[in-house]
C-alpha positions in Angstrom: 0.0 0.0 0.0 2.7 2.5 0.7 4.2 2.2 -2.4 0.8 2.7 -4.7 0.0 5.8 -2.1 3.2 7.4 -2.5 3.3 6.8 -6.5 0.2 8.4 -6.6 1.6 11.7 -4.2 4.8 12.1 -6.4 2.6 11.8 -10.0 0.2 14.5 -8.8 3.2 16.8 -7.6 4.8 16.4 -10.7 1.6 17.3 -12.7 1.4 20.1 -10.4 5.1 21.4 -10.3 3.9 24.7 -11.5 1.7 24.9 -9.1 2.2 27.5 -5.8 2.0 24.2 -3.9 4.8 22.2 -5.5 7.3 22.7 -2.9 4.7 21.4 -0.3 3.8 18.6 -2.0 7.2 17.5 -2.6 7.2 16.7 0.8 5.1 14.6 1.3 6.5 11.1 0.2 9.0 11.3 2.6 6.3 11.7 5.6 4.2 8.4 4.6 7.5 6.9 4.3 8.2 7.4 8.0 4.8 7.7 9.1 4.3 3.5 7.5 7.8 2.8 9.0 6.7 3.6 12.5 3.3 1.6 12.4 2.3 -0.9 14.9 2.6 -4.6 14.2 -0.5 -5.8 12.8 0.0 -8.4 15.3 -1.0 -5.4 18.0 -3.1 -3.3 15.8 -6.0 -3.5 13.5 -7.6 -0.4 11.1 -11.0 0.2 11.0 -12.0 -0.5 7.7 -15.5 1.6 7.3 -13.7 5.6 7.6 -15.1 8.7 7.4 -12.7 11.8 6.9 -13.7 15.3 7.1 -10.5 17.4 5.4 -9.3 20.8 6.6 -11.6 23.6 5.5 -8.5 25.9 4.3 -5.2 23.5 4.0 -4.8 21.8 0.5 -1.6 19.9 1.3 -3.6 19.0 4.8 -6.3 17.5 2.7 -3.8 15.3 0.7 -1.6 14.4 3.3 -5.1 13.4 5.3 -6.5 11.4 2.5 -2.9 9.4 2.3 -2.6 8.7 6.1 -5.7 7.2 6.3 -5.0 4.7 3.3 -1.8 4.1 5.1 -4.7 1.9 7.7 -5.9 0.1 4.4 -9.2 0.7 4.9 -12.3 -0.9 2.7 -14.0 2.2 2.3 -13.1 5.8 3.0 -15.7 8.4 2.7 -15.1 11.9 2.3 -16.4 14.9 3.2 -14.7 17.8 1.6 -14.9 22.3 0.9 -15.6 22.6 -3.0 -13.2 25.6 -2.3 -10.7 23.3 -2.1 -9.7 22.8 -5.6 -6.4 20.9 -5.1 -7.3 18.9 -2.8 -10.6 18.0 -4.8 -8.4 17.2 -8.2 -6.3 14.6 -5.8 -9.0 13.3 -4.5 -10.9 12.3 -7.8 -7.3 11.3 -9.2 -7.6 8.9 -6.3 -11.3 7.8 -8.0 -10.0 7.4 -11.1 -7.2 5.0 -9.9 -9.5 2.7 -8.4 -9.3 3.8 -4.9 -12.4 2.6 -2.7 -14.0 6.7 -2.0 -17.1 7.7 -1.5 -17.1 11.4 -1.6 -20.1 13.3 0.2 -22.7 14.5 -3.1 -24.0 17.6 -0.8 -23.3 21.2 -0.3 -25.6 21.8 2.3 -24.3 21.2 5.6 -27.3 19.9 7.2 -27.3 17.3 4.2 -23.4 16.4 5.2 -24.2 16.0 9.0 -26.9 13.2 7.7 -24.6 12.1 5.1 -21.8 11.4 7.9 -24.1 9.5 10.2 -26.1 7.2 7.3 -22.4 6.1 6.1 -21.9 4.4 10.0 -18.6 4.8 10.2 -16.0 2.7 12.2 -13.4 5.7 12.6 -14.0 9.7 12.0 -11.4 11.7 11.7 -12.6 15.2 11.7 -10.7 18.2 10.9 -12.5 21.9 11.2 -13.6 24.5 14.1 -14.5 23.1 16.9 -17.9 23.5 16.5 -17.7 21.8 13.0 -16.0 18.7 14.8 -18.6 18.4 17.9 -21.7 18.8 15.3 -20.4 15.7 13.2 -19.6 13.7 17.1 -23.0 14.3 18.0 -24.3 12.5 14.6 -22.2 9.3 15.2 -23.2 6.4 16.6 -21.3 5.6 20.3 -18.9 3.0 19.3 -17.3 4.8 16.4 -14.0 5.9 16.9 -13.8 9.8 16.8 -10.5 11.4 16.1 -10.4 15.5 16.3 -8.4 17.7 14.9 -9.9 21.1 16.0 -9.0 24.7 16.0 -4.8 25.5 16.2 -3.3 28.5 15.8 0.6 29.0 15.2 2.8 31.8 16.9 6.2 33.2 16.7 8.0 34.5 19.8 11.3 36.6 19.6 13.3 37.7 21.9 15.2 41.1 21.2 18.1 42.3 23.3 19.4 45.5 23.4 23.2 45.1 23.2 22.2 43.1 19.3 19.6 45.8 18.0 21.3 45.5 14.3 20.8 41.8 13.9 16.4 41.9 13.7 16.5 43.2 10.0 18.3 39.6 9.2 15.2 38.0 10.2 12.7 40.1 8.2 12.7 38.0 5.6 12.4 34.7 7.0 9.6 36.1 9.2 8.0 36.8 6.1 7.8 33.5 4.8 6.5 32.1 7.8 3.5 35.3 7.4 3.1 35.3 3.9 3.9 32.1 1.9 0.9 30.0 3.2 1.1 27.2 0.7 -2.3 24.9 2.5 0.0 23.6 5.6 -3.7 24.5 7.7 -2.4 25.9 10.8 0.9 26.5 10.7 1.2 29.7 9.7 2.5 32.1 12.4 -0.5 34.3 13.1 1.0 35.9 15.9 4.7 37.1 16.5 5.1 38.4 19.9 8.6 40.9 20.2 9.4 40.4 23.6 12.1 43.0 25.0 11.9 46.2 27.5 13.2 49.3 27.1 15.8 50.4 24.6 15.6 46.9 22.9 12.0 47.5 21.6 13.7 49.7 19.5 14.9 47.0 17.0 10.4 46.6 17.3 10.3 48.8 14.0 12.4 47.0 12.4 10.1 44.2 12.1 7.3 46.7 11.2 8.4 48.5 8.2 11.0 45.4 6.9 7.8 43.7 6.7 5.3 46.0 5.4 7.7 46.0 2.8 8.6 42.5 2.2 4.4 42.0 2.2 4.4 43.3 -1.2 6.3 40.4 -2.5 3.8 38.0 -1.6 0.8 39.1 -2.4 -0.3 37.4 -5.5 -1.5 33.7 -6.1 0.7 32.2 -4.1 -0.6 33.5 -1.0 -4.1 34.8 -1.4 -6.6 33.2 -3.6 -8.2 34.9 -6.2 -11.3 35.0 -4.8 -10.2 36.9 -2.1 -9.0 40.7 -1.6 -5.1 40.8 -2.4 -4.6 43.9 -0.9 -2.5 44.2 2.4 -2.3 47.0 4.4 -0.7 48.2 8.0 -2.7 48.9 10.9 -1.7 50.3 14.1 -3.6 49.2 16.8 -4.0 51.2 19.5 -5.7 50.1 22.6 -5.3 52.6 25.2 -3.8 50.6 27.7 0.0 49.8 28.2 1.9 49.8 25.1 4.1 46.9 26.0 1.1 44.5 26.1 -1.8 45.3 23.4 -0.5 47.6 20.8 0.3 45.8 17.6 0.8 46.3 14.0 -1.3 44.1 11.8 -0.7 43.4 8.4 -3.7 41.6 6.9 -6.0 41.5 4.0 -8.3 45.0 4.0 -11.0 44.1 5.7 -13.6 46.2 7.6 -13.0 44.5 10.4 -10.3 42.5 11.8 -10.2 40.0 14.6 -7.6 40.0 18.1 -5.8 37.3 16.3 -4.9 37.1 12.9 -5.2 33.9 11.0 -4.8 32.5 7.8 -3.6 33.6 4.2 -1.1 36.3 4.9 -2.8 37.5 8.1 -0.6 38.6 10.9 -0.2 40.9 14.1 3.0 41.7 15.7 2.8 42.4 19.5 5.3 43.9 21.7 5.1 42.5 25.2 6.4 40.2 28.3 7.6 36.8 28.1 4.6 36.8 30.9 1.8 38.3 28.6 2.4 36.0 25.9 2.0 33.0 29.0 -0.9 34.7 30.6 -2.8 34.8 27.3 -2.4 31.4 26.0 -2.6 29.7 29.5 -6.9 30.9 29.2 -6.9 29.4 26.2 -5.5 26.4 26.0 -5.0 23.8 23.9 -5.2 26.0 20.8 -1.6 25.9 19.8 -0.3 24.3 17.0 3.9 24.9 16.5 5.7 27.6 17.9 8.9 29.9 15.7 11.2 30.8 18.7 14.7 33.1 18.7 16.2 33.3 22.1 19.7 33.4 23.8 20.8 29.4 24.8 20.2 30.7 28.4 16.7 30.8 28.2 16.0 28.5 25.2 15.4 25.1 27.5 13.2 27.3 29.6 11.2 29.4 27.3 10.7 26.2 25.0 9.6 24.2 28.2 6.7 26.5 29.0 5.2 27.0 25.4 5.1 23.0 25.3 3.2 23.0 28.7 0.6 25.7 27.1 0.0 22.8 24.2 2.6 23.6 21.5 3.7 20.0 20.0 6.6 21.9 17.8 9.3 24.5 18.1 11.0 25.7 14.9 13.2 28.3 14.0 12.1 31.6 12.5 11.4 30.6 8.7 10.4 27.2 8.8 7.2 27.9 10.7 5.7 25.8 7.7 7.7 23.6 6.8 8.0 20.4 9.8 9.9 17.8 9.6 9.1 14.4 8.6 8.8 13.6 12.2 6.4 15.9 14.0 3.0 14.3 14.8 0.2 16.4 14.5 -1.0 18.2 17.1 1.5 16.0 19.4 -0.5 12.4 18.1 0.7 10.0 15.8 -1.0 9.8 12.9 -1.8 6.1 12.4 -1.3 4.3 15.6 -4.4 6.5 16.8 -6.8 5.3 13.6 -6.6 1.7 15.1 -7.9 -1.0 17.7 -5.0 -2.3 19.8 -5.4 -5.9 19.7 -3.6 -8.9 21.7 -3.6 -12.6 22.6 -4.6 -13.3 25.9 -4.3 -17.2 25.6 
């Protein structure tokens, strides 16, 4: 099975190569590879063979690399319920079809129709991807015994520490910031919506930097690659200012134009960067909880082991460096699981 799956990953990325995606889909062989190398023993483990999968709303390469894992548990019929806005991760999926794959993709567009869809189907396993309101809507629909696998709202951030005695050094890191803003390429979450500057006095300075290099930098990324068509390509700046102490709520966001925007950015080329406290950035995230995906982290080898340390206890299953916010290894499990182990029943003798 590995073999078929991953021929059928490298012919749609070479069909694709031109596509904004090519890099990310590149990629993926190499993570089935590992992911089917670190598998359970069938001896120990058994797939579910009736599957329901309900792909990322906004993450082509999330969709695909969804669709493979769960062939990766062999199962006798996978059906699908997927965004018609998702038109890369649609054209896999039907390549998939064509091939001889066993899919059943949902027929509906009305998401009252899905919800019935998902629960007539019976599934053995659900693995659902979406808000979290999408996931506990299509729970509620299932029957008891099926085994329900969630993948719910994540949101990546970026924190940088800036000292004083180094102020020259942040313009360095404009442009790899910007990638990890900017060059959203259907990785779902990872995309650093926040960047937090932590510093005090003098060393907020080098806070501009980060500002105008990337109000600048924006301009290179607006175009297909980063915001669909459909949507408004425009970025702009905004200063936020909150009235309250500048070194904890005033940010600059650069974001699509928008008549409205939201305390955290999210998504294609959305982004706020906050000065603040190491403390702020803990206080915040500590009420949330659980709603971190992968962290971006510059700080001095001093405080690396600790500041790393606390953003895994607030949730965050991977630390990368500035520029590779979207771009993990073939050895991070999502969201801390791994992927196949999970979409199985242990099994044993007992004789």
């Amino acid at each position: 099975m590995i073999r078929v799956i991953v021929d059928a990953v490298r012919g749609f990325g070479e069909s694709n190569c031109r596509s904004e995606y090519s890099s990310a889909l590149s990629a993926i062989p190499e993570k089935l590879e590992y992911a089917w190398s670190q598998r359970p023993p069938i001896t120990e483990w058994v797939p579910f063979k009736q599957q329901l999968l309900v792909t990322p709303g906004n993450g082509s390469i999330s969709t695909i690399e969804a669709v493979c894992y769960q062939f990766l548990t062999n199962p006798e019929r996978l059906n699908i319920i997927s965004s018609r806005r998702d038109w890369l991760g649609q054209r896999f999926i039907e390549l998939l079809i064509e091939q001889g794959y066993p899919i059943t993709v949902c027929p509906f567009e009305k998401h009252e129709e899905k919800l019935k869809w998902a629960k007539s189907v019976d599934p053995d396993l659900a693995v659902l991807y979406g808000s979290d309101e999408t996931c506990k809507l299509y729970e509620q629909q299932l029957d008891l015994r099926t085994r329900v696998v969630k993948y719910g709202s994540k949101t990546s951030i970026g924190v940088h520490f800036i000292y004083p005695e180094q102020e020259d050094y942040v313009e360095r890191f404009v442009q790899e910031y910007a990638k990890d803003f900017f060059s959203y390429d259907g990785t779902g979450c990872l995309n650093t919506s926040v960047l937090y500057i932590v510093g005090s006095g003098s060393g907020l300075k080098s806070y501009r930097y980060f500002v105008e290099g990337l109000v600048s930098e924006r301009d290179c990324y607006i175009d297909k690659r980063t915001i669909p068509t459909n949507r408004v390509a425009q970025l702009s700046a905004k200063m936020v200012q909150s009235g309250v102490d500048f070194y904890q709520n005033q940010g600059v966001f650069l974001r699509e134009t928008t008549d409205s925007f939201d305390t955290i950015g999210s998504g294609n080329g959305t982004a706020v960067i906050v000065p603040c406290r190491f403390e702020d950035v803990l206080n915040e995230w500590e009420s949330r909880g659980r709603y971190l995906s992968s962290a971006t982290l510059f700080a001095t080898s001093n405080s690396f082991d600790y500041v790393s340390q606390r953003l895994f206890n607030l949730g965050v299953s991977r630390i990368a460096r500035p520029g590779s916010a979207q771009s993990p290894t073939k050895r991070w499990k999502h969201d801390g699981m791994s992927l196949i182990p999970v979409w199985g029943r242990e099994v044993g003798f007992d004789l």
